[in-house]
N, C-alpha and C positions, 0 to 999 in steps of 0.2 A: 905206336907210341901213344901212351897216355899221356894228357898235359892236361893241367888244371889254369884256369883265369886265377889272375892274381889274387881279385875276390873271394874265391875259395880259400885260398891259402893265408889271407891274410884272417877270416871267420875263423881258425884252426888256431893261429894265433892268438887271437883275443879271447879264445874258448866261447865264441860263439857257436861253434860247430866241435862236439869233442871229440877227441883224439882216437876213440876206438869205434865213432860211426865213421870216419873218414879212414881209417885202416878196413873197415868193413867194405866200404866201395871200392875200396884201393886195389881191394883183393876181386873185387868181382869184375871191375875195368881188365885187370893183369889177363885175367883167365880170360874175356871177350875178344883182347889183344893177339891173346893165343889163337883161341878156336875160329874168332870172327862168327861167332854163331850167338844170335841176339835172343833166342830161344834159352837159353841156359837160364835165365833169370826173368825174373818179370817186368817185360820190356813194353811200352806200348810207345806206338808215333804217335806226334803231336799236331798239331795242327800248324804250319809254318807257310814261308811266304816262299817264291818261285828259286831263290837261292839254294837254298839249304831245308832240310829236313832235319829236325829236332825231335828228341826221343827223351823217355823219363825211366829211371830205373829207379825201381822200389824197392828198399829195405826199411822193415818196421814201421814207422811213422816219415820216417826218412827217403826223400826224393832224390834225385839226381840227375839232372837237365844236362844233355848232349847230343855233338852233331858228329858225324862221321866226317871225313874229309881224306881221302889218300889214303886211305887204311890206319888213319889217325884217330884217338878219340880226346876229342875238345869238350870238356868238361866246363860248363858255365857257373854251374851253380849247385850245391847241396845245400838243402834247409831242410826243416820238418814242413811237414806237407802242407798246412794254412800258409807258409812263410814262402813259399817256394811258389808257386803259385799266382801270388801278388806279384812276383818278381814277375815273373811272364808275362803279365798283362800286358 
């Protein structure tokens, strides 16, 4: 299952984040969902603390921060790439 933080959703909302880069991830999440193979797309791990592992999936200028969980993907965060990044720190 895909879920997205509320954050996301509410960026979608206010047309901070527009409606066909988040249908762009949406489709790539669905398809990881399926395969569970992180190879499909341009994945790279992040550097994280002993809990959890964080991953960033790139389209276009466009990031998208997430953690794996139970065969879950929890979606933190999409921004363009200067934006996304600050948020990490």
């Amino acid at each position: 299952m895909v879920k997205y933080e509320d954050e996301v959703l509410k960026n979608i909302k206010k047309g901070k984040l527009p409606k066909d880069i988040f249908i762009l991830f949406d489709h790539a999440f669905i398809a990881l969902e399926k395969t569970n193979d992180l190879n499909l797309f341009d994945i790279k791990r992040l550097r994280s603390n002993k809990k959890r592992t964080y991953y960033r999936l790139r389209k276009n200028k466009y990031r998208a921060i997430f953690y794996i969980e139970n065969d879950n993907y929890f979606v933190i965060s999409i921004a363009k790439r200067e934006e996304v990044y600050k948020q990490w720190e």
